[in-house]
C-alpha positions in Angstrom: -19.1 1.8 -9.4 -17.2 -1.6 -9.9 -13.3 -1.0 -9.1 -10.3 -3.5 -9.9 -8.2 -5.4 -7.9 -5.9 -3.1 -7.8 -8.4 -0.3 -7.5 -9.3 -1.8 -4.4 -5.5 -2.3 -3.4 -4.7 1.6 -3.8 -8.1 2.4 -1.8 -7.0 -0.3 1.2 -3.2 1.1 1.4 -5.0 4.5 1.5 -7.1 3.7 4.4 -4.4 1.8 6.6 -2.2 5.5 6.0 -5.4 7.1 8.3 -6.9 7.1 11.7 -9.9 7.0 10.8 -12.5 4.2 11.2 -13.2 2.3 8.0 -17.3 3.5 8.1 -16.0 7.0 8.0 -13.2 6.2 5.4 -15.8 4.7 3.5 -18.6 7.1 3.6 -16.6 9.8 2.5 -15.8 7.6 -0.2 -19.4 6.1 -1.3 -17.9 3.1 -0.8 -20.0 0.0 1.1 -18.3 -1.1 4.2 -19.2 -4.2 3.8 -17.6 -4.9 0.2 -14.7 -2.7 1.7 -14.1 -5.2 4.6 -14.5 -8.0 2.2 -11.9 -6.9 -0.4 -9.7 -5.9 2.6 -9.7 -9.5 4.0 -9.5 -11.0 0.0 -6.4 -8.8 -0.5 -4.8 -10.2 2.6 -6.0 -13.6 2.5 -5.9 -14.4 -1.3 -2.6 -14.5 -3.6 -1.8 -11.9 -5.9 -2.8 -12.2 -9.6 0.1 -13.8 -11.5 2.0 -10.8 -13.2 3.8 -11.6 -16.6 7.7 -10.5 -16.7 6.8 -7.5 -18.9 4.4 -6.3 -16.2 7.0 -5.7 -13.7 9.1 -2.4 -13.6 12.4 -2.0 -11.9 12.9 1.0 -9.9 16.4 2.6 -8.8 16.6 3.4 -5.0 19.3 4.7 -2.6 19.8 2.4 0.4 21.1 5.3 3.3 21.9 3.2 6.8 20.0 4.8 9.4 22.0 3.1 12.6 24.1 0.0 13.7 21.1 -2.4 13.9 17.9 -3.4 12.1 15.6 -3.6 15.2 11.7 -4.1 15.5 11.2 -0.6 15.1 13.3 0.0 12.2 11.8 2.4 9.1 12.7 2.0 5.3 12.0 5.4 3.5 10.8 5.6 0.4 11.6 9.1 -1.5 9.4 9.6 -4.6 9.3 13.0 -6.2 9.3 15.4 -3.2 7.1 12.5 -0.8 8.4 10.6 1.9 7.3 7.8 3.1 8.2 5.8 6.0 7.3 2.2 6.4 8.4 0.2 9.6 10.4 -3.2 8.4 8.1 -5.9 8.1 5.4 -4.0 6.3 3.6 -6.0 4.1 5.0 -5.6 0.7 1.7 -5.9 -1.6 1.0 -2.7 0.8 4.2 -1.0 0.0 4.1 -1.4 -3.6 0.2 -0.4 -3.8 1.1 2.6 -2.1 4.1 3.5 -4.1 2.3 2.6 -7.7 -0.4 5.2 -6.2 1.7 7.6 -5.3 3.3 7.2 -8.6 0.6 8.3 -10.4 -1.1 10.9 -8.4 
């Protein structure tokens, strides 16, 4: 089965949300780990595909402080539907908005 980019990107942010190993991740999955491992380093190594403006969707969000100081430990949760999910600061954001564009649609 050939996948998309982005195919690839929703799989990826999937398997960095688990503790399992990437052979088991990708077993259960019929996946190759090889091609896994090598769309995993082209998504973090490569740039992103150029988007065009109408590509890009705006979405409303409620900022909430959660203490005095943004430390190294610091969370930013993101409420979709009735899912939470918490991402420490610093997350990669390609990540983040693979996940949520999943979640989105699931």
């Amino acid at each position: 089965m050939r996948r998309t980019r982005e195919q690839w990107a929703t799989l990826i942010a999937a398997f960095e949300n688990t503790d399992q190993p990437a052979v088991r991740f990708c077993g259960r999955r019929g996946i190759s780990p090889r091609t896994f491992a090598w769309w995993r380093w082209q998504l973090r190594h490569t740039a992103p595909p150029s988007r065009r403006d109408d590509d890009v969707k705006l979405l409303s969000v409620d900022v909430v402080a959660a203490g005095d100081a943004v430390g190294p430990t610091s969370r930013v949760v993101i409420a979709i539907a009735e899912v939470e999910v918490r991402v420490d600061v610093g997350v990669d954001v390609d990540y983040v908005a693979a996940l949520v564009a999943r979640l989105r649609h699931a």
